[in-house]
N, C-alpha and C positions, 0 to 999 in steps of 0.2 A: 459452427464456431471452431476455426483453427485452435488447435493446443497442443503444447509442447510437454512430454509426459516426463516422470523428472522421480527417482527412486532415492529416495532422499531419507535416510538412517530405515530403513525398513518402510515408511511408509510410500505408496503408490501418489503422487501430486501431479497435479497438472497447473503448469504457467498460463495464464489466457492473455490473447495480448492484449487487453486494456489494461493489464496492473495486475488484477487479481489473480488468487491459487487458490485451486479448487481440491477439497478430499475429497473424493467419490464416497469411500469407506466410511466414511463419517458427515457424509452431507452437509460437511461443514466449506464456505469459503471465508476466505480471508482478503481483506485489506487493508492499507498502512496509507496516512497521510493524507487523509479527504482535505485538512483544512478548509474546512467550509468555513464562511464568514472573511474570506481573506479580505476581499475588496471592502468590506463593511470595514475592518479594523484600519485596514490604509485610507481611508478616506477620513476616517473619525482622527487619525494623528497627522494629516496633513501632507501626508504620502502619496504614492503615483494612482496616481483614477484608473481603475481597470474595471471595464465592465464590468454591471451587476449582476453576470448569468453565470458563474464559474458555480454557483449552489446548483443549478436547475441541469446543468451541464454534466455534474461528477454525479448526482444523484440518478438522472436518466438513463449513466452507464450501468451502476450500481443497479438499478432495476433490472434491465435488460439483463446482464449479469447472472442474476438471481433467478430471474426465468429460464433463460437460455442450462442453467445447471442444474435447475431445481433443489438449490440447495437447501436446508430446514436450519441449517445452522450459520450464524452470523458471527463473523470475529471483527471487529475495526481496531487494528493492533496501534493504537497512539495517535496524538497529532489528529484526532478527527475534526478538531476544531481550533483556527487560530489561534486562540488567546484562551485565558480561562473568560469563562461566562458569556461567551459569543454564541452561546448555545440557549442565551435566554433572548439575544438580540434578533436570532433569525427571522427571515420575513415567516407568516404565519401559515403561505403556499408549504414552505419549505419543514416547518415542522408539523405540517398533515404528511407529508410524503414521506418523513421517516418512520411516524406512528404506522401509514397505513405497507409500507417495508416492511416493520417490524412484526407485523399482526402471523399470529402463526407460525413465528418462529422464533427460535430461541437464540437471543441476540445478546452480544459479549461486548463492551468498550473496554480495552486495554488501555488505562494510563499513559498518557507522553508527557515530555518538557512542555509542550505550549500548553496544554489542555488536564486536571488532574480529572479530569471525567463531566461527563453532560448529566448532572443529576438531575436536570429539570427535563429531561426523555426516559422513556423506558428500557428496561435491557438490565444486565449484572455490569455491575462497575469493578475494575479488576486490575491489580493491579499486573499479573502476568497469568497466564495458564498454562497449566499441566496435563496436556491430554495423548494418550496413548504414547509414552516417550517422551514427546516433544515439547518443548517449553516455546509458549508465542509472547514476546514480548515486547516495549518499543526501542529499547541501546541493548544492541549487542554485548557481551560480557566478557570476558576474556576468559579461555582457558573453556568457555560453554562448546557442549556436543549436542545436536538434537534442535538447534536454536533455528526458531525464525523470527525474524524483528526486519523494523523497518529503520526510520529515522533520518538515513544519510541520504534518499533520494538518490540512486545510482544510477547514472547515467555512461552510457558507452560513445565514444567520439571514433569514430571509423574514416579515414581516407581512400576515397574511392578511386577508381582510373577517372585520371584527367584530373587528380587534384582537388573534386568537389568531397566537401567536408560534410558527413552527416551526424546527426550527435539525437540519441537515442535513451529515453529510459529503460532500467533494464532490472531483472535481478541478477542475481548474484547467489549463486551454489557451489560447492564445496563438500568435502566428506561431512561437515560439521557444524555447519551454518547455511543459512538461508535468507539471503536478505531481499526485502520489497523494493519494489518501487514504489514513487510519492503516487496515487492513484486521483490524487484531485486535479483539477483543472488549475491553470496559473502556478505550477509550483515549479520552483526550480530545483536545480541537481547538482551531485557533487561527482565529479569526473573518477572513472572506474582507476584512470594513471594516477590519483592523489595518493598521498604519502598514508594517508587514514586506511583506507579503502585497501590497496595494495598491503598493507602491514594484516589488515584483518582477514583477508581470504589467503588459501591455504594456496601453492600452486598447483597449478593447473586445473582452478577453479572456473566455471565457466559463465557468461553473460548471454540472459537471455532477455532478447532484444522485440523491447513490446511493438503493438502494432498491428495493422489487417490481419497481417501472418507472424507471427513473434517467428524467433529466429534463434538457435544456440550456437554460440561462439567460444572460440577460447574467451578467456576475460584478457580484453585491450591493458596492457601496463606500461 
């Protein structure tokens, strides 16, 4: 598994390119924005039909993931689930698979805007954490050092030769922040040149561009 190694306030992190950041040091990985349940909540309000496999899809990575790092420790830093209570809705495929994820490891859900936590699964319900330094949470905070959070789905828009436009999820690093990418299937993103995004990394902050092979960039502005 390609990974892009990333010294971030003292700690050693690795980028992997489907979304996730791996501590070696602390067999902990991290994810931001599974939104599991999306197509279930757009289909119940009347909203655009997207296949029903974006659950079977983000989880499968998430496994692989997990194996591939051997990680013991589980963080899903917000937003793991659409809406609140979409997490009682799941098909019942989908809440065997995060029970049997969970088994043997010590699993953290970070509070988001959409979701204030799956209490009907297992894991610590949280609202940020404090570990070694670094605080994980799901909004960035102003004025925070040590910070990694997800929330805004950051995405990089590249023009290549010849014109052809590629637009990439990515994180986002800096002395002082760390931000995710959305790690579930069907999500979309918020352009790294926005006015949000550009106000909150520092410059010559860098974008790291997921994928077979993730990729480190200046950050596109």
């Amino acid at each position: 598994m390609t990974r892009v190694k990333i010294d971030f306030c003292g700690a050693a992190l690795e980028a992997l390119g489907s979304g996730a950041l791996f501590w070696p040091a602390e067999r902990l990985l991290v994810v931001s924005d599974l939104h599991l349940g999306k197509s279930a909540r757009l289909a119940a309000q009347g909203g655009a039909l997207l296949p029903p496999y974006e659950g079977r899809e983000t989880l499968l990575r998430l496994e692989r993931d997990l194996e591939a790092t051997g990680a013991r420790r589980m963080v899903c830093l917000g937003d793991s689930f659409d809406a609140a209570g979409i997490d009682l809705l799941l098909p019942e495929e989908e809440r065997l698979w995060i029970a049997r994820l969970q088994a043997g490891r010590d699993w953290m859900w970070i509070e988001g805007n959409h979701d204030p936590g799956p209490v009907s699964l297992g894991g610590a319900h949280l609202a940020e954490l404090d570990l070694g330094g670094l605080v994980l949470r799901h909004i960035a905070e102003p004025g925070a050092r040590g910070e990694i959070s997800g929330h805004y789905h950051p995405k990089a828009r590249l023009v290549l030769r010849g014109g052809r436009v590629v637009s990439r999820a990515c994180f986002l690093v800096d002395g002082a922040r760390l931000l995710m990418p959305a790690y579930g299937a069907y999500t979309g993103g918020l352009r790294t040149d926005s006015v949000v995004l550009a106000g909150l990394m520092e410059p010559g902050a860098r974008s790291i561009l997921t994928g077979e092979v993730p990729l480190a960039i200046p950050m596109p502005r």
